[in-house]
N, C-alpha and C positions, 0 to 999 in steps of 0.2 A: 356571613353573619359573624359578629365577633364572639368568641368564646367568655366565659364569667371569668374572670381573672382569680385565680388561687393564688397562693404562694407556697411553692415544696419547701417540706421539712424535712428533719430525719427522716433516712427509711423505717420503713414497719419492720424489718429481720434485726435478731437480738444475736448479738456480739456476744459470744461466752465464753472468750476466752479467760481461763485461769478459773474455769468451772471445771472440776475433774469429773468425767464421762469415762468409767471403767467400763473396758469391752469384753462380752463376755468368750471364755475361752472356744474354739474352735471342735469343741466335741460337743460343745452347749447354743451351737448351729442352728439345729431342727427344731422344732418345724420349719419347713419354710416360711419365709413373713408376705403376708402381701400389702403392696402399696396401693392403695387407692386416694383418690381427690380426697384433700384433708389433709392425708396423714402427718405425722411428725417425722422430720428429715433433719439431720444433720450436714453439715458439708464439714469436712476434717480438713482446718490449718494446720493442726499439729499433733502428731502421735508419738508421744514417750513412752514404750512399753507398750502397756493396753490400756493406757489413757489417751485419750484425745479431746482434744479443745478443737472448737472450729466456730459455726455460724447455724442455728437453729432456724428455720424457713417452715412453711408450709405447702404441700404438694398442690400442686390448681390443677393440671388434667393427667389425663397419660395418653400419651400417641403412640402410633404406630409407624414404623419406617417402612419402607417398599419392600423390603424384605420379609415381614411378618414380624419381625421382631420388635417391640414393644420399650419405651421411654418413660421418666418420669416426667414432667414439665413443670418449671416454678420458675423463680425470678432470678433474672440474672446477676443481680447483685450478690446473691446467696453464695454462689462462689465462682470459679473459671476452672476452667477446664483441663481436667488430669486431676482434680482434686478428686478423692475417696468419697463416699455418699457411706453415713450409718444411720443405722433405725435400732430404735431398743437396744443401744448398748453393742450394736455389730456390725462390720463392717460389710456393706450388702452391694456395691460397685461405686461406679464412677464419674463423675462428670466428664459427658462428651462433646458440650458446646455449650459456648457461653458466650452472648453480649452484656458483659459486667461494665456498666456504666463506672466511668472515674468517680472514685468517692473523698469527699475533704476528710481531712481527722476528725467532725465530727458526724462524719456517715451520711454527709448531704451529697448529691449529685452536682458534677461540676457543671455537668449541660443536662438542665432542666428536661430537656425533651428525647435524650438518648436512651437508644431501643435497653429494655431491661428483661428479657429471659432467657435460660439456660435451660439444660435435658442432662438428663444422668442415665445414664444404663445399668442395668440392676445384675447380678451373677444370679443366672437360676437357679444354681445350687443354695441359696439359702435365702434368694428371694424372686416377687414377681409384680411385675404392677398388672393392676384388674382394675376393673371399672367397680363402685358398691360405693357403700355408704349412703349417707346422706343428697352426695350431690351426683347426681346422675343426667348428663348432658345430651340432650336430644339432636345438636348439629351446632353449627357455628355461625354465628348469630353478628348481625353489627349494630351497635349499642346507637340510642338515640336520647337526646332529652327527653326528661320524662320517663322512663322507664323504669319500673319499677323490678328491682334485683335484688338478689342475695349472695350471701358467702361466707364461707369455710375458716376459720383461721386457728393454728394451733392455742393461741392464746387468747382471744376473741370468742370463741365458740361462734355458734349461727347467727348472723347478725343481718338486717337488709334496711333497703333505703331505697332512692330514687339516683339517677344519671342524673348531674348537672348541665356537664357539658361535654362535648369530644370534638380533642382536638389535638395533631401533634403525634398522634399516635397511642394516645392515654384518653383513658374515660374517668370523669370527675364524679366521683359519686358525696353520698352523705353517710356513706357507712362510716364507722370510727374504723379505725385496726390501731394494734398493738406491737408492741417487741414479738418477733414469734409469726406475726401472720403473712410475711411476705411470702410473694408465691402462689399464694390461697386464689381458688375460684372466683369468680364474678359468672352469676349466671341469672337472666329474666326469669322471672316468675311465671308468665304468661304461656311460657314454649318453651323453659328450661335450654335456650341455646346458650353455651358456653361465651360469653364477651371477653372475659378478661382474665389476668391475672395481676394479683394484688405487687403490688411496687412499694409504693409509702404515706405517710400521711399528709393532710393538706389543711391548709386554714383559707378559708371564703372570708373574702372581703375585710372588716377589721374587727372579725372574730380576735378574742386573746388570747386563744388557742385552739388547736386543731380540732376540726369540727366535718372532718371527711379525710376523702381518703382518693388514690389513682393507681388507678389499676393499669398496665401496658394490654393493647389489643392484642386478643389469643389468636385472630386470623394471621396478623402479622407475624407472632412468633413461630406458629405452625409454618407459615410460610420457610421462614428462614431459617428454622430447623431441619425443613426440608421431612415434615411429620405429618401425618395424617391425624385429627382425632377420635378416639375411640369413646364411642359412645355406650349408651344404658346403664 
């Protein structure tokens, strides 16, 4: 069966660089922060002092390694690997893998259909990813037309819609996303199974502007993260 033909646009993750993000000092640590699906992520291109500019994303699950030790999971654009991960103004670890699709100067994908997520590892000393909030994922799920989904995005808030189409390794949905919501969950309504994470937006047909959105399948990126999902 032929897939509905979109057309990719920018990504949904908002560029901020030459937005000054003061971090806060290292006795102003504590509490620990925890990361949960949702939350607000940073990836750090550039630290002068205790400024940093980088690439603002939204978290979509958290897995778990064989080891017990625990991941964030969002999109691979958001940055590549050995980059810093902050939350709230602090530097909270690292990126440890990343398929960062090639991006033009303006933030489009040079290959439409290349894999798009990345994992960060968080320092327990001043933070942790948990499962909570909002989106809470019952298993891992594989997305279908028709399906009716929802999702998380830093700048977006809760938004849902239907599955277009999948194909390629992306699922076409009709939710909008924004600057800010790359990363973000895709998850059915019916059985809360985890499908995706958010990539960028998309135009159906000779919409005149963006009128959805594609998200990369989460089983694929679990796979090659080499991540288990953690659920509740």
């Amino acid at each position: 069966m032929r897939r509905t033909i979109v057309t990719r646009i920018a990504t949904a993750s908002a560029l901020v660089a030459g937005t000054a993000v003061a971090l806060a000092p290292a006795a102003q640590a504590e509490p620990v922060a925890t990361i949960t699906p949702g939350s607000s992520v940073l990836t750090v291109s550039k630290l002068v002092g205790n400024v940093a500019d980088g690439r603002g994303c939204t978290v979509g699950f958290i897995g778990q390694r064989p080891d017990g030790s625990r991941v964030g999971l969002y999109a691979g654009h958001c940055g590549a690997e050995g980059q810093q991960i902050a939350v709230d103004g602090r530097i909270v670890g690292v990126n440890t893998g990343s398929s960062a699709p090639r991006l033009t100067k303006t933030d489009t994908f040079v290959i439409p259909d290349a894999p798009d997520w990345g994992v960060f590892q968080l320092d327990p000393k001043v933070a942790q990813a948990a499962p909570g909030g909002r989106v809470r994922p019952s298993s891992v799920g594989s997305a279908t037309a028709g399906d009716e989904v929802c999702s998380q995005g830093v700048s977006s808030g809760w938004r849902c819609g239907k599955v277009v189409s999948v194909d390629g390794g992306y699922i076409a949905t009709t939710i909008p996303v924004q600057v800010g919501d790359s990363g973000g969950p895709l998850i059915r309504t019916r059985d809360n199974a985890a499908l995706g994470i958010a990539s960028r937006a998309a135009t159906f047909g000779a919409a005149p502007k963006p009128n959805g959105s594609l998200f990369y399948d989460v089983g694929s990126a679990l796979s090659a993260a080499g991540v288990s999902l953690v659920t509740g």
